[in-house]
C-alpha positions in Angstrom: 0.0 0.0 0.0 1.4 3.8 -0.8 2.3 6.0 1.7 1.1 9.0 -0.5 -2.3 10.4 -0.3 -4.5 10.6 -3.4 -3.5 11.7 -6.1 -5.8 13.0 -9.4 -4.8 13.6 -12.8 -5.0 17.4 -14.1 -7.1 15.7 -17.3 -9.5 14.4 -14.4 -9.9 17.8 -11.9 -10.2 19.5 -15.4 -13.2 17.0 -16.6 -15.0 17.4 -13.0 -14.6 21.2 -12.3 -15.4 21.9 -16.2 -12.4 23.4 -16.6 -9.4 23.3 -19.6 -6.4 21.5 -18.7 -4.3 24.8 -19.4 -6.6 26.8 -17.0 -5.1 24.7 -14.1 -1.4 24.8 -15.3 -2.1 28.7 -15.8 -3.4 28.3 -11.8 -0.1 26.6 -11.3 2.1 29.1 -12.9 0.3 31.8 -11.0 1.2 30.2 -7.4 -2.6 29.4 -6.7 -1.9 25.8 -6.9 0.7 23.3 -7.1 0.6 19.7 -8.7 2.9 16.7 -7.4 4.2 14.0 -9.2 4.4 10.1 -7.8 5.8 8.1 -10.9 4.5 8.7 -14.2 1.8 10.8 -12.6 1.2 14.4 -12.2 -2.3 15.8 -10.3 -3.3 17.3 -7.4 -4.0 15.7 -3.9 -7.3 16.6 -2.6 -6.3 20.1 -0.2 -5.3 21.2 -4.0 -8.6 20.0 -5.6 -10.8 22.2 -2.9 -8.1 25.4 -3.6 -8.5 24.4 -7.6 -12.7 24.6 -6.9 -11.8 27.8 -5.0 -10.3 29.6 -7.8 -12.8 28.2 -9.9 -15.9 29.6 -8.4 -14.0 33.0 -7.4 -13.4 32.9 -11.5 -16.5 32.0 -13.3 -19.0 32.4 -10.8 -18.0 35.9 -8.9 -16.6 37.0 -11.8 -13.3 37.9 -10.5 -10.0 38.4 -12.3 -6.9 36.4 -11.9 -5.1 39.5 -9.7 -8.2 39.6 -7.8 -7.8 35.9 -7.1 -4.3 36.1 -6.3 -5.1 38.7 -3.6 -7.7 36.9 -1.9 -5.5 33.8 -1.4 -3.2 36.0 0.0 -5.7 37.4 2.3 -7.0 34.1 3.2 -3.7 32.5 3.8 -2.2 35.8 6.0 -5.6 35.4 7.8 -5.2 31.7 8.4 -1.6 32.5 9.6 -3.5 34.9 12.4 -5.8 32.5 13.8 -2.9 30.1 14.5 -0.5 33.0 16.4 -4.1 34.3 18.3 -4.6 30.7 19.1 -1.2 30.2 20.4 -1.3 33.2 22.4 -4.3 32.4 24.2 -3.2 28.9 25.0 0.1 30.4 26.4 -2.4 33.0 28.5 -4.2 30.2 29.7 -1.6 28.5 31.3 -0.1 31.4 32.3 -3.1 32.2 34.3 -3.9 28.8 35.3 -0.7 28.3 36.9 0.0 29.3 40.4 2.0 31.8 41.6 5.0 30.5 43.1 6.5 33.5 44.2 3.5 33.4 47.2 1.4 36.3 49.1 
């Protein structure tokens, strides 16, 4: 059994998001998404498909350009990077209140 998760052809997420092949490698050559290879094949594992549908639907059915796209994944990613520091901080301010002092009255 492989050790690799899933892996789909581009000609396959292309068929089932209704999408050109090209569209995704332009995707790729943008940064929005990147492919792997295992062997003789190249695709996407599934965290890529639901970023592939992402740009899809911000595309044909909001209607927004590429740079548009391209600065919402930013967005989303910088915003994702926030929730894991404010996350982190209030762990560490849990414990730090949770934890006696030791210095005494």
């Amino acid at each position: 059994m492989s050790t690799h998760s899933a892996i789909f052809s581009r000609e396959e997420v292309a068929e089932r998001l209704a999408v050109s092949p090209s569209a995704l490698i332009r995707f790729e050559s943008r940064g929005f998404v990147h492919s792997v290879r295992h062997g003789d094949l190249e695709g996407y594992e599934p965290a890529e498909i639901r970023r592939i549908w992402t740009v899809v639907t911000l595309q044909r059915d909001l209607g927004i350009n590429l740079a548009g796209i391209e600065a919402i994944l930013k967005l989303r990613t910088h915003l994702e990077d926030v929730q894991v520091r404010i996350r982190e901080l209030a762990d560490r301010l849990r414990d730090v209140l949770e934890t006696p002092d030791e210095r005494g009255p």
